[in-house]
N, C-alpha and C positions, 0 to 999 in steps of 0.2 A: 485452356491451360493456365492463362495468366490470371483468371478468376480464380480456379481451386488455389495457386500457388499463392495468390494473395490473403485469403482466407485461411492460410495452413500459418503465414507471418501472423496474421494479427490472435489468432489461436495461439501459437506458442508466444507471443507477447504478452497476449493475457494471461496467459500461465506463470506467465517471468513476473509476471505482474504480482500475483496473489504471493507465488514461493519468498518473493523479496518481501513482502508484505509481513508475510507471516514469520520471516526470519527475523527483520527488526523489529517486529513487536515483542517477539520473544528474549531476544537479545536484547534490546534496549527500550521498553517501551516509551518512553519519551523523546522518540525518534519524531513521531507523532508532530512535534514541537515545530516542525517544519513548514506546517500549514497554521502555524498564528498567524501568519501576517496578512492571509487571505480569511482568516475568519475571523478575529479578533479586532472589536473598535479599538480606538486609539485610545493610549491611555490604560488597558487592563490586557490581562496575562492572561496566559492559558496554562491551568491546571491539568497534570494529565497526575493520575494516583492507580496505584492499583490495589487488589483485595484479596484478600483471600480468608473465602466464606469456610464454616467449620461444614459443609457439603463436597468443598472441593475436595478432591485425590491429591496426592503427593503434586506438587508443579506447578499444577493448575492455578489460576487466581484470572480474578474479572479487571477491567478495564474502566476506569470513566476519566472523562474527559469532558473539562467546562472553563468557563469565564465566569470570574466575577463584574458584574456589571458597577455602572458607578454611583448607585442605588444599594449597591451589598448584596443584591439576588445571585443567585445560582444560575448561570445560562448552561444547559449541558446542550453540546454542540457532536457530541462522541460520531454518530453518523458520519454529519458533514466530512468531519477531520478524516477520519476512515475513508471515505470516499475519495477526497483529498489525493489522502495519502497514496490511495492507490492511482488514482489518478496520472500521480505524476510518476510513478513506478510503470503504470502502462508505457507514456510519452519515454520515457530513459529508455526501455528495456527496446522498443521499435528498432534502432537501430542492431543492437544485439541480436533479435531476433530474423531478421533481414538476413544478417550475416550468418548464422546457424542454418538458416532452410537454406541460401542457396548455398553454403556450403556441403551441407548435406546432397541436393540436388547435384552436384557438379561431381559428388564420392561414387551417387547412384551410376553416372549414367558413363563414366571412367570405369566402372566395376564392369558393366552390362553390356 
């Protein structure tokens, strides 16, 4: 029982995970911004831009995300940050999610 109920937390955590994910990118894409300081050398910025290609539909638009290094290259790191990002939307949302199953569990079993 404490194996499936642990599995059901970290499931809806990753869920919390992605829906957060996808809400600040859409609301604020340079939310992103949060993981410069775990990917970016000292010294350079990180670039987040977005696009919007004449293929997109009404809304739509692409993402990139890079560093200029201190050469003047183009580092695109966009992955990394994304993963990042989500990363610590997982780590935040654990507790939240904790609190949703067993409160959920404690509605079921008060119902039954």
């Amino acid at each position: 029982m404490a194996a499936t109920l642990l599995l059901i937390i970290l499931g809806v955590a990753i869920w919390l995970a992605f829906i957060g994910m996808a809400v600040a990118l859409v609301i604020r894409p340079d939310s992103v911004r949060i993981t410069e300081r775990f990917l970016c050398p000292p010294g350079t910025e990180m670039k987040v831009e977005t696009y919007v290609y004449s293929y997109h539909r009404p809304g739509e638009r692409a993402i990139g995300i890079y560093y200029l290094g201190p050469d003047g290259k183009s580092h695109n790191i966009k992955v990394k940050a994304l993963l990042l990002l989500w990363g610590m939307l997982f780590v935040a949302s654990l507790p939240i999610a904790i609190l949703i199953v067993l409160l959920f569990q404690r509605w079921v079993t008060q119902a039954g």
